[in-house]
BALO-425039 format. One record per residue (C-alpha): residue number from 1; residue in one letter; chain; x, y, z. Coordinates in steps of 0.1 Angstrom, whole numbers, plus 2048, in hexadecimal, padded with zeros to 3 digits. Example, Ala and Ser with C-alpha at 12.3 -4.5 7.8 and 13.67 -1.06 7.14 Angstrom:
! BALO-425039
SITE   nr  rest  kette   xx   yy   zz
SITE    1     A      A  87B  7D3  84E
SITE    2     S      A  889  7F5  847
This chain:
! BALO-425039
SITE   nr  rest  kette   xx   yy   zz
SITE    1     X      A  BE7  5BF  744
SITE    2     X      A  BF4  5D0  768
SITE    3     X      A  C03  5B9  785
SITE    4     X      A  C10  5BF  7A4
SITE    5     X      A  C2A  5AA  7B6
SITE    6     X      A  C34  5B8  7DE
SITE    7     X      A  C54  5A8  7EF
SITE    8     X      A  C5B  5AC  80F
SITE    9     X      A  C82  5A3  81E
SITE   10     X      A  C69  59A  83D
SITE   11     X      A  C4E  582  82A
SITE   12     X      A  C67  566  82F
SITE   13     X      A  C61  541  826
SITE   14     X      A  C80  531  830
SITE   15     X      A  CA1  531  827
SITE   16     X      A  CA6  51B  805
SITE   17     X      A  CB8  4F9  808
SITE   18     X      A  CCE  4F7  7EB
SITE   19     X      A  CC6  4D4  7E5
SITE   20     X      A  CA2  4DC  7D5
SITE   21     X      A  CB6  4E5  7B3
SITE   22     X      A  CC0  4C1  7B5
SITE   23     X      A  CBA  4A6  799
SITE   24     X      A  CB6  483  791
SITE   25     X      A  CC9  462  778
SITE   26     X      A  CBF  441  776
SITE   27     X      A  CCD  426  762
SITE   28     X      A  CB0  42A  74C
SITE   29     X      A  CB2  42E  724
SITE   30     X      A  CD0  449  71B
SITE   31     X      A  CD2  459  73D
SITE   32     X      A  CF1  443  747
SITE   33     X      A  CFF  435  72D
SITE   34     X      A  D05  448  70C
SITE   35     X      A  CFB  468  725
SITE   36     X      A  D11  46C  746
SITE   37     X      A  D25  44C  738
SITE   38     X      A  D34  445  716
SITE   39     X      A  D5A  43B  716
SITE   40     X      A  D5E  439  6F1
SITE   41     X      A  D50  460  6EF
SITE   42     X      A  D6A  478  6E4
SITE   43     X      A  D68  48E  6FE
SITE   44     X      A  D6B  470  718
SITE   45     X      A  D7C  474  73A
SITE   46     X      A  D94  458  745
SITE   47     X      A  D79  44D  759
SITE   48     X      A  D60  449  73C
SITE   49     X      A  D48  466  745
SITE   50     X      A  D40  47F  72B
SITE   51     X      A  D4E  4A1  72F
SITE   52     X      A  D3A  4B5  71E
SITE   53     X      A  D1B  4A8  731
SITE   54     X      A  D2D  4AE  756
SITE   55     X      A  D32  4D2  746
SITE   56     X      A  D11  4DC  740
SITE   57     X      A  D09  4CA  762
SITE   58     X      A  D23  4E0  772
SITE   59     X      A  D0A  4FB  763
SITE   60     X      A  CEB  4F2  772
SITE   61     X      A  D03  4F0  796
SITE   62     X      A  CEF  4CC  7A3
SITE   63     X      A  CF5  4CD  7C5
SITE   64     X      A  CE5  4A4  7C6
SITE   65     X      A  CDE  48F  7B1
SITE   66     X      A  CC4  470  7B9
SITE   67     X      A  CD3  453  7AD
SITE   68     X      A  CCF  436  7A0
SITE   69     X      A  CAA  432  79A
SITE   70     X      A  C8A  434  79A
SITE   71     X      A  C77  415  78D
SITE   72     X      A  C9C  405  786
SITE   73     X      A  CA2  403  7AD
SITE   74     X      A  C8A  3ED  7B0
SITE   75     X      A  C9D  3CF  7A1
SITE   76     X      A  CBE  3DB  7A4
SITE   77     X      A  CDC  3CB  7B8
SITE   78     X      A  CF5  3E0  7C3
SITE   79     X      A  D0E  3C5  7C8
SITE   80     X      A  D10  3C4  7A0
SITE   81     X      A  D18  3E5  796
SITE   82     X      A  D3B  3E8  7AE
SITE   83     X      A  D5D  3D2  7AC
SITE   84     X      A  D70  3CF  785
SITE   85     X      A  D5C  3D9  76C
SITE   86     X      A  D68  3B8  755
SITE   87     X      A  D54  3A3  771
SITE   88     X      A  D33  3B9  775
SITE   89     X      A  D13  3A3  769
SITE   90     X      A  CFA  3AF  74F
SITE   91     X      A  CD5  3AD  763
SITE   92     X      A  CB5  3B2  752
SITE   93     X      A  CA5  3D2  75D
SITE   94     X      A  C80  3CA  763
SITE   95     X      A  C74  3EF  762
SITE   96     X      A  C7D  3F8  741
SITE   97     X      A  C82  3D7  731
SITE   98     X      A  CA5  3DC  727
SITE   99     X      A  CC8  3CB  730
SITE  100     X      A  CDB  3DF  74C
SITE  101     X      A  D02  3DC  74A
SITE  102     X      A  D10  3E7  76B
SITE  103     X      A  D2A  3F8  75A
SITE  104     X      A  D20  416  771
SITE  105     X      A  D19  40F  792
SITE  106     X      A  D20  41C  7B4
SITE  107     X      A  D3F  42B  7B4
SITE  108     X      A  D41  438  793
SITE  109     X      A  D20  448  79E
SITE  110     X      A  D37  458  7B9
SITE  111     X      A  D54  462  7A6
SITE  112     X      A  D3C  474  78B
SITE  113     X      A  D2C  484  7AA
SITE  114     X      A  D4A  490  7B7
SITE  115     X      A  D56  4A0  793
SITE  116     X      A  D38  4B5  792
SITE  117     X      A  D36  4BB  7B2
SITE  118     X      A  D13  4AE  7BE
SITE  119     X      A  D0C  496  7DB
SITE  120     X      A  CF5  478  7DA
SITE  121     X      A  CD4  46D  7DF
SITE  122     X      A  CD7  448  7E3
SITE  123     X      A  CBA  433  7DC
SITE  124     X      A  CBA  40F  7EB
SITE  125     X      A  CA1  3F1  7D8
SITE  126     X      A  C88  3EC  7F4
SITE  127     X      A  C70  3D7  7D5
SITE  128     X      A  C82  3BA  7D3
SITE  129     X      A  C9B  3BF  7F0
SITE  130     X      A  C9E  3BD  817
SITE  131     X      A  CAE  3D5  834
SITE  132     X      A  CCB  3C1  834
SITE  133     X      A  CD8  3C8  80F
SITE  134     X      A  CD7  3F1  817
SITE  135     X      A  CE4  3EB  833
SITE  136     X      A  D04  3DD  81E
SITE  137     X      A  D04  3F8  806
SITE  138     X      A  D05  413  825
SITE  139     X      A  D20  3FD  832
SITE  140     X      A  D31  3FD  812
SITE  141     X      A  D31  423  80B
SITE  142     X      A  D2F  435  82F
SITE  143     X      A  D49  41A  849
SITE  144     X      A  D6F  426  848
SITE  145     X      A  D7D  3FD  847
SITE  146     X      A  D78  3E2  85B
SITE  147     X      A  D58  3CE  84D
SITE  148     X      A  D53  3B6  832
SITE  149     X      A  D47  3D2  81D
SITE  150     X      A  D59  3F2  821
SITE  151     X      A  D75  3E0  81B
SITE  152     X      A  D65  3D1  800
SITE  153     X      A  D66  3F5  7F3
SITE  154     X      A  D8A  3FD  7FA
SITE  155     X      A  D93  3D9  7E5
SITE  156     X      A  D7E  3EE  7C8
SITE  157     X      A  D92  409  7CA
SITE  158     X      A  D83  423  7E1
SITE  159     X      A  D9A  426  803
SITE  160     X      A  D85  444  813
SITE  161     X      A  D5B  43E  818
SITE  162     X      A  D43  44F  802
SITE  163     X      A  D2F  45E  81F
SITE  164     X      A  D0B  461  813
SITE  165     X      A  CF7  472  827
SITE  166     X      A  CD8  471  813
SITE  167     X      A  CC6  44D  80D
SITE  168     X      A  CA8  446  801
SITE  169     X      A  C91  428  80A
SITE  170     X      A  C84  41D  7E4
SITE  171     X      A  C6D  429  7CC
SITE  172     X      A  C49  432  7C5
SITE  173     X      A  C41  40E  7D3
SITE  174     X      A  C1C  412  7D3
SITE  175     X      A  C1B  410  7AB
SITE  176     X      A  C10  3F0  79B
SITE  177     X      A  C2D  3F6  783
SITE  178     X      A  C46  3EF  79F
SITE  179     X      A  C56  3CE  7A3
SITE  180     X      A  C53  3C9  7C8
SITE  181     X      A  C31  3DF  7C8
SITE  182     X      A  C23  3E7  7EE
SITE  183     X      A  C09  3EF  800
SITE  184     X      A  C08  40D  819
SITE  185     X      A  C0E  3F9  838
SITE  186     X      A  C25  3E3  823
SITE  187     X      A  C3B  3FF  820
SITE  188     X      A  C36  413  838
SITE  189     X      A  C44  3F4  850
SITE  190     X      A  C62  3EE  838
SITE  191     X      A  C6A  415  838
SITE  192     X      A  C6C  416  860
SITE  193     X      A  C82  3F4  865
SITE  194     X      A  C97  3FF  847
SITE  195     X      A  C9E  41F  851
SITE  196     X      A  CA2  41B  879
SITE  197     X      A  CBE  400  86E
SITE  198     X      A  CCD  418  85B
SITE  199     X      A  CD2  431  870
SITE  200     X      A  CDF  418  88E
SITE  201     X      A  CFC  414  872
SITE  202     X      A  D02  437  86D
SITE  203     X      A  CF0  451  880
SITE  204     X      A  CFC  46E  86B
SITE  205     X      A  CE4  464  84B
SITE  206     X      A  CC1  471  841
SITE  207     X      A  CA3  455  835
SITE  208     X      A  C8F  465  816
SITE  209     X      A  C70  44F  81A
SITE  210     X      A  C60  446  7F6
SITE  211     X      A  C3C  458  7F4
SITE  212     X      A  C1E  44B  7DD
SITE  213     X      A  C28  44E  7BD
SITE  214     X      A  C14  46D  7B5
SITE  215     X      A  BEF  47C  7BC
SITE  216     X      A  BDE  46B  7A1
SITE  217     X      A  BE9  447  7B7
SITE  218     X      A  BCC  435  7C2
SITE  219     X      A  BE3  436  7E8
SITE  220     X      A  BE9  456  7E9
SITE  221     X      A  BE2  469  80C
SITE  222     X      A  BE1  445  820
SITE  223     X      A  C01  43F  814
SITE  224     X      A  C15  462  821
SITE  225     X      A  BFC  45F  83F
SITE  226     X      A  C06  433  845
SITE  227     X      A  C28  43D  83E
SITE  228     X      A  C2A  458  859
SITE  229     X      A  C1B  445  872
SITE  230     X      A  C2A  42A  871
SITE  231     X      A  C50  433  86E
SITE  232     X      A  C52  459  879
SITE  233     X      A  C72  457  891
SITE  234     X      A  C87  44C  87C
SITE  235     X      A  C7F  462  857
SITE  236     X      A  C8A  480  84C
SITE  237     X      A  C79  488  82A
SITE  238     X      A  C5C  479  818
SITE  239     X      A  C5E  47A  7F5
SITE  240     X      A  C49  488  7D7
SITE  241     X      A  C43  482  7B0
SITE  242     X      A  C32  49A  79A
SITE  243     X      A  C35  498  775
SITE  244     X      A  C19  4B2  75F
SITE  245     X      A  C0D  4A8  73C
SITE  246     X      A  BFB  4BD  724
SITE  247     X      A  BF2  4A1  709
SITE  248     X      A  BD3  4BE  6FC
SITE  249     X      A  BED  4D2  6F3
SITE  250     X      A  BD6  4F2  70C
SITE  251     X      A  BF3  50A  715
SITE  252     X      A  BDF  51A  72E
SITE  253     X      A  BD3  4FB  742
SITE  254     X      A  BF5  4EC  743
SITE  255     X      A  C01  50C  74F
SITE  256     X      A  BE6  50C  76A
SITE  257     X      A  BF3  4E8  773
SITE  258     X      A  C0B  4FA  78D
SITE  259     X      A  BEC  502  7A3
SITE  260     X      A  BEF  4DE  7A9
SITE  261     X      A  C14  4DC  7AF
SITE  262     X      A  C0E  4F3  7CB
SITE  263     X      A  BEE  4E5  7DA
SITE  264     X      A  C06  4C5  7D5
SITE  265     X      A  C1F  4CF  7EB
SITE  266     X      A  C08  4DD  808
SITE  267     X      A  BF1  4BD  809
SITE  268     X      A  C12  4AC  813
SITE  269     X      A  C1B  4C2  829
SITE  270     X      A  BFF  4C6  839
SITE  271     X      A  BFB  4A1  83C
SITE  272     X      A  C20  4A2  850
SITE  273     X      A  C12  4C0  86A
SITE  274     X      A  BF4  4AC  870
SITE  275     X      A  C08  48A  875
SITE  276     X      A  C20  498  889
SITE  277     X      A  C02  4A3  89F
SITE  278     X      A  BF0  481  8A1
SITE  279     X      A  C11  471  8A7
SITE  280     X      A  C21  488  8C2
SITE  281     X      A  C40  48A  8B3
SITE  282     X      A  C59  4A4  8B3
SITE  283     X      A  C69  495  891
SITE  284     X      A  C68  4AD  875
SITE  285     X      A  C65  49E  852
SITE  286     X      A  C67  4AF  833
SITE  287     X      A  C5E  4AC  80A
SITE  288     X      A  C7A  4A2  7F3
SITE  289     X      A  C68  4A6  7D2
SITE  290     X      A  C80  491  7C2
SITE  291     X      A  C72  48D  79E
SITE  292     X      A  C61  4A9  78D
SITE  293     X      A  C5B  4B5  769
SITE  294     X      A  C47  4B6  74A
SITE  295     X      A  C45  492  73A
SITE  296     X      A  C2B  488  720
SITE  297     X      A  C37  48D  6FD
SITE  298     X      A  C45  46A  6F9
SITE  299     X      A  C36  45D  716
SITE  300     X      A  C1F  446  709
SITE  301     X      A  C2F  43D  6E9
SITE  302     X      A  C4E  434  702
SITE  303     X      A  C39  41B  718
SITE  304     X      A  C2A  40B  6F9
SITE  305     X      A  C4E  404  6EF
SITE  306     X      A  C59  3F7  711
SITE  307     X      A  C37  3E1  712
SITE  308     X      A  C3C  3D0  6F1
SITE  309     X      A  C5F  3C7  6F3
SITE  310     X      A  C67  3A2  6ED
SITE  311     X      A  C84  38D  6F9
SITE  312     X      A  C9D  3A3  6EB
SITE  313     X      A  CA2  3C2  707
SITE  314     X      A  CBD  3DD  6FB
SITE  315     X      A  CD2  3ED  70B
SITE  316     X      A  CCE  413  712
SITE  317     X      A  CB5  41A  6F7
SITE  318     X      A  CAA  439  6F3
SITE  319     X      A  C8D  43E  705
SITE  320     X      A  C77  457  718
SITE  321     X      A  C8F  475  707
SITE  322     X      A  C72  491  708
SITE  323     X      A  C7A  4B0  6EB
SITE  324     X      A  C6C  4C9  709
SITE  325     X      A  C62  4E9  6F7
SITE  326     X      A  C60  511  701
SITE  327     X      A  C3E  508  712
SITE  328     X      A  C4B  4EB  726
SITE  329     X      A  C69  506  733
SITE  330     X      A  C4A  518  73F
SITE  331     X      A  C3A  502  756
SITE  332     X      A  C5A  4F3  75E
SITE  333     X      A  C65  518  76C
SITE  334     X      A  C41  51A  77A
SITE  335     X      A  C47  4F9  78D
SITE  336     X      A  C6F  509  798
SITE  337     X      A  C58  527  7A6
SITE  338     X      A  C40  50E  7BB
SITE  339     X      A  C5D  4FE  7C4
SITE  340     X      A  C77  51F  7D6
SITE  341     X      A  C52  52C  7E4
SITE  342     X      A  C4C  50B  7FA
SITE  343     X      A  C6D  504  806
SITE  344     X      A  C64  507  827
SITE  345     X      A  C55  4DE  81F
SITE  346     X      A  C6B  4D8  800
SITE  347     X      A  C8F  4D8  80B
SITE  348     X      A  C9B  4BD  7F3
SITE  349     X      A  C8C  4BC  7CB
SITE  350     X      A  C98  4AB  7A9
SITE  351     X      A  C93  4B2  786
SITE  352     X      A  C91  48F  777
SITE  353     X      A  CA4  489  769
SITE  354     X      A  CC4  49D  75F
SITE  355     X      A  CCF  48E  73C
SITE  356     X      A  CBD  47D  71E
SITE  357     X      A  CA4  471  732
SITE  358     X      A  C87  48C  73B
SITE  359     X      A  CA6  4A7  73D
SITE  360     X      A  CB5  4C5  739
SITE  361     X      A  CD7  4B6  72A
SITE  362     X      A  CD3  4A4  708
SITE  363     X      A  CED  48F  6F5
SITE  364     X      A  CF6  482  6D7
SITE  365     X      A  D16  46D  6CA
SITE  366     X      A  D38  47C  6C3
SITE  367     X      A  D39  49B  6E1
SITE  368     X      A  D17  4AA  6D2
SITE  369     X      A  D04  4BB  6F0
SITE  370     X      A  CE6  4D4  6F3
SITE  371     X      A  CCD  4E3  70D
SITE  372     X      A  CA8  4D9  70D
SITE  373     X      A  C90  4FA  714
SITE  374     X      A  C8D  4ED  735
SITE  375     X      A  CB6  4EF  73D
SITE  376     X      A  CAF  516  73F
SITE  377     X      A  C97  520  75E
SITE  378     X      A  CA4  501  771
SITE  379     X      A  CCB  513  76A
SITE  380     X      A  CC4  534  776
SITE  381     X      A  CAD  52A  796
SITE  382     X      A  CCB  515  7A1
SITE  383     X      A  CE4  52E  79B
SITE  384     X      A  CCD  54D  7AB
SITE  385     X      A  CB4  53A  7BE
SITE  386     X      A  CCA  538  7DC
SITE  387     X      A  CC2  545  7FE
SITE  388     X      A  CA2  553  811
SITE  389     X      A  C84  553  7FE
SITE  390     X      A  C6B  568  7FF
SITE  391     X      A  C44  567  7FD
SITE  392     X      A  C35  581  7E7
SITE  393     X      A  C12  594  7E5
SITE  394     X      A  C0B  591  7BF
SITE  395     X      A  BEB  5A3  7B2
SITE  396     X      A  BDF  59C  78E
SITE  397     X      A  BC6  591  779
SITE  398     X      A  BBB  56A  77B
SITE  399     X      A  BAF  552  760
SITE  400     X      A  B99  534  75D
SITE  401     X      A  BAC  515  748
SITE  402     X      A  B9C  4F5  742
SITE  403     X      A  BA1  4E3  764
SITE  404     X      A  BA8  4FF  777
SITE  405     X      A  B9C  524  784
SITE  406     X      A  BA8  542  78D
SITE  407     X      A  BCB  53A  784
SITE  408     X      A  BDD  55C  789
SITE  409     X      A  BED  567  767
SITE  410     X      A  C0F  570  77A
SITE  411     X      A  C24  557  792
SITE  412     X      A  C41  55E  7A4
SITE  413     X      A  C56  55C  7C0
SITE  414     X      A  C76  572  7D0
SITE  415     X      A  C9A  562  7DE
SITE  416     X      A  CA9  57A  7F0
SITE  417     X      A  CD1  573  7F4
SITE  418     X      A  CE4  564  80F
SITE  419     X      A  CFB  584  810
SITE  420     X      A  CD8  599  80F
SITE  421     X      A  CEC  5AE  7F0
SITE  422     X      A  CD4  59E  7D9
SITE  423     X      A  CB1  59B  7CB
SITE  424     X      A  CA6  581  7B3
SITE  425     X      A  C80  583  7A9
SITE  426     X      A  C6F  560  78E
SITE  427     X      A  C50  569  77F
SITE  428     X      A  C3A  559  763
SITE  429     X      A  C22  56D  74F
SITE  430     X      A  C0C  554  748
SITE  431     X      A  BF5  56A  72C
SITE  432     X      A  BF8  557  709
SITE  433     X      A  BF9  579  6F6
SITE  434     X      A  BFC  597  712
SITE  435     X      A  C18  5AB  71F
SITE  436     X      A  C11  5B3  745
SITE  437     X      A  C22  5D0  757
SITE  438     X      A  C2B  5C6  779
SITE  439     X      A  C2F  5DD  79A
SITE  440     X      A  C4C  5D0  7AB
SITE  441     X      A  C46  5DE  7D1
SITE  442     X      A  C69  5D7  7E1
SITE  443     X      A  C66  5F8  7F9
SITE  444     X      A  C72  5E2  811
SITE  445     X      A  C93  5DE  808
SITE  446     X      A  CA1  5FF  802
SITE  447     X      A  CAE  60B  7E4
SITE  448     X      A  CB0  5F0  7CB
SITE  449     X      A  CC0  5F1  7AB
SITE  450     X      A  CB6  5D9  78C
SITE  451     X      A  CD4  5C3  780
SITE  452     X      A  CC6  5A9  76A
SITE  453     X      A  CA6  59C  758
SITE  454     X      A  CA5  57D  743
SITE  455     X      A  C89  56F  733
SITE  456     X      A  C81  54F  726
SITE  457     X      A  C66  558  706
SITE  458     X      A  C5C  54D  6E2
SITE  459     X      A  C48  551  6C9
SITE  460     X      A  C3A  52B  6C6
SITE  461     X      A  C34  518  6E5
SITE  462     X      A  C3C  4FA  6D2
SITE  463     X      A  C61  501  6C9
SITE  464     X      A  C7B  4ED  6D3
SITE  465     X      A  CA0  4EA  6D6
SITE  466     X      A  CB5  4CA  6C5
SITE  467     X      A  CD2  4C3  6B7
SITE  468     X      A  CCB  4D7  697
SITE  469     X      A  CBD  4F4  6A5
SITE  470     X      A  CCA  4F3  6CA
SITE  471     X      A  CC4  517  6CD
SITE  472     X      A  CA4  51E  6C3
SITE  473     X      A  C96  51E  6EB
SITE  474     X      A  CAE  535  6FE
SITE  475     X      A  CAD  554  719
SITE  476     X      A  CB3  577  710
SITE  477     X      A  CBE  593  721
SITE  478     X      A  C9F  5AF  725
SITE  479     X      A  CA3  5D4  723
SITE  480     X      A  CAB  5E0  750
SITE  481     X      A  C95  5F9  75C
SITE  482     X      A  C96  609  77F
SITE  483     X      A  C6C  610  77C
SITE  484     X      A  C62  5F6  78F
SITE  485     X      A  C40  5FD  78E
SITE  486     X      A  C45  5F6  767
SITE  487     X      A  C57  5D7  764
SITE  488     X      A  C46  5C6  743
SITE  489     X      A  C48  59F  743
SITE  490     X      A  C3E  595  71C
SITE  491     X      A  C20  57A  71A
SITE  492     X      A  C29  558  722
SITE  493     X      A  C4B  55D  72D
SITE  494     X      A  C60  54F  74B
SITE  495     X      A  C78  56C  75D
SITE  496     X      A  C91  574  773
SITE  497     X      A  C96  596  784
SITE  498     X      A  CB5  59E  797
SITE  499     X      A  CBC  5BA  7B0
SITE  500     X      A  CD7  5CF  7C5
SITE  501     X      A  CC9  5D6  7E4
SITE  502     X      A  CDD  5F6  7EF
């Protein structure tokens, strides 16, 4: 099979905001405690926070982290999770029926930000909460001294302000899962008042407005178009959820699913030109896709167990801990792709989330660690993924899956470098069983010279990596040719490509 990829340093998209490599915790199942979080761990800071997860986090380079929920913001008061541990109440945690601690709250959220070197993402409960409580919380974490709350904060401990700049206004408060569930005009009402208050407090922040809570949502369109409407002058970003299943176990459809990704993204955004329009505003708002991923192998066997729970509600069971395998790296990288090539919308994205729960990062007891398949294409997109990207011509053969047709066997997507030294081509041969020989038309860039190409490729789809076996999903390092019009990408693979440009 032949393919044919064309970059030009002139087919620009837009320059790359760092922050789409960003992820996502919550204070849901392992992610926090027993993840981030476990004092009595042997390789436990003096602050209580794992080091061997903060290295691997280090590794994926975050640059924000969403925090602290997700369907647990919608109950949760931030007044419990600050001051001296000893005197923090245990709160029931509606959303997934388990006991929530407050042993981590929101300045240990800070401090573990500031050791790996991310900034936040803070979410304020707009389900069962009013203006005036994130008003407090900006009070608490952005004012130097002089209120009720910020020097509330220095009494905890914390003399200088956190300075968030990034806030967001709830979560997917359409579902009927939520506690505090809304309608469109509901929340698109609650969005404008909270966010203009906000930004009387401090001018310098920017409001991530909560989107539907997916495309399958019975709201979804009037909500992004009510939303807009209604509180345009004073939002920055609205955000999406996308999570892709493949419970019939079709390779090829679920591969195909990224043709929705994209069409996705672009509804959105098209949505936010035509608003603007209708409105006559001069406010620009874009997408933070702040959770995406694969979730579905223990997605319904994890909501039974929520369901049935009686009176008794643990604390941070293990729950919602997908074992994602070679072909979930797949359309994970396939989703990075969609991802770099619309980052003229997308300037702020999350993985959710980033350990034990739907992540890359997996723990165990006693300073045992290891990378899920999908820790790989999300690592080397962040690290290389950075700067101008670059919209490519790619000619190849197409296929018809299940749901979808003429999905094009090859995907990919080129970041050229801030510096302009560099070249970094992703591409995903999407064939199950052929090798395709791709083209690579670079003319435009001078002499070029190929530095590096790692693929992400297996045998069986179905493997995994664990504790046993935490190797058995990794990258390799392929043979470097300088005939780029014979690059061969093996069948269902996930690559990277790097260049010199002369």
């Amino acid at each position: 099979m032949k393919g044919k990829v064309i970059f030009d340093k002139d087919y620009i998209i837009s320059k790359i905001d760092n922050r789409i490599y960003g992820s996502f915790i919550e204070n849901l199942g392992r992610c926090i405690y027993g993840g981030i979080y476990d004092p009595e761990d042997p390789t436990a800071d003096e602050n209580g926070f794992r080091r061997d997860v903060i290295q691997l986090v280090k590794e994926l380079n975050v640059p924000m982290v969403r925090l602290p929920g997700g369907n647990f913001i919608a109950t949760y008061v931030w007044e419990d999770g600050v001051g001296p541990r000893e005197n923090r109440p245990r709160k029931p945690d509606l959303a997934w029926k388990c006991i929530e601690t407050n042993q981590v709250g929101t300045n240990e959220y800070m401090d573990w930000l500031n050791e790996i070197g991310a900034e936040a993402m803070m979410t304020v409960n707009m389900g069962t909460r009013s203006i005036l409580d994130a008003l407090n919380l900006l009070d608490y974490c952005n004012r130097d001294s002089g209120t009720h709350y910020s020097d509330l904060r220095i009494s905890h401990g914390y003399k200088k302000p956190h300075n968030i700049k990034t806030w967001a206004i709830g979560n997917e408060l359409d579902g009927d899962w939520q506690v505090g569930q809304k309608t469109p005009f509901e929340y698109a009402r609650l969005a404008r008042e909270t966010a203009k208050a906000m930004k009387l407090l401090d001018g310098s922040i920017e409001i991530v407005a909560a989107g539907s809570a997916g495309q399958e949502s019975p709201t979804f369109g009037e909500w992004e178009q009510t939303l807009i409407q209604q509180a345009h002058p004073y939002i920055d970003y609205i955000s999406l959820h996308q999570y892709y299943l493949n419970l019939e176990k079709d390779t090829a459809n679920f591969l195909a699913k990224t043709l929705a990704f994209d069409e996705y993204i672009q509804s959105i955004g098209n949505l936010i030109d035509y608003m603007k329009v209708k409105t006559q505003s001069s406010q620009d708002i874009h997408i933070s896709l702040d959770e995406w991923n694969v979730w579905y192998h223990n997605r319904q066997q994890d909501h039974e167990t929520i369901r049935d729970r009686g009176k008794d509600w643990p604390i941070a069971p293990a729950i919602l801990e997908e074992p994602y395998n070679f072909e979930d790296a797949l359309v994970a990288g396939a989703m990075l792709i969609a991802l770099i090539r619309n980052c003229d919308r997308v300037k702020i994205a999350a993985y959710a989330q980033l350990v034990n729960v739907l992540a890359p990062i997996m723990t165990d007891k006693n300073g045992k660690v290891w990378k899920n398949t999908i820790f790989y294409p999300i690592y080397y997109a962040s690290k290389y993924g950075r700067g101008t990207a670059l919209r490519g011509i790619i000619h190849c053969d197409k296929y018809d899956s299940r749901d979808f047709s003429d999905v094009p066997y090859l995907d990919s997507v080129a970041v050229i470098s801030n510096d302009e030294t560099e070249l970094t081509i992703f591409a995903i041969n999407k064939s199950l069983n052929e090798n395709m020989v791709v083209n690579c038309d670079l003319r435009s860039f001078g002499r070029v010279e190929m530095t590096s190409h790692i693929a992400l490729e297996n045998n069986d789809v179905y493997d995994i990596n664990s504790l046993e076996h935490p190797d058995k999903v990794v990258p390799k390092s392929k043979p470097l040719t300088q005939n780029l019009n014979e690059i061969v990408i093996s069948p269902l693979s996930w690559n990277m490509l790097r260049f010199n440009i002369a």
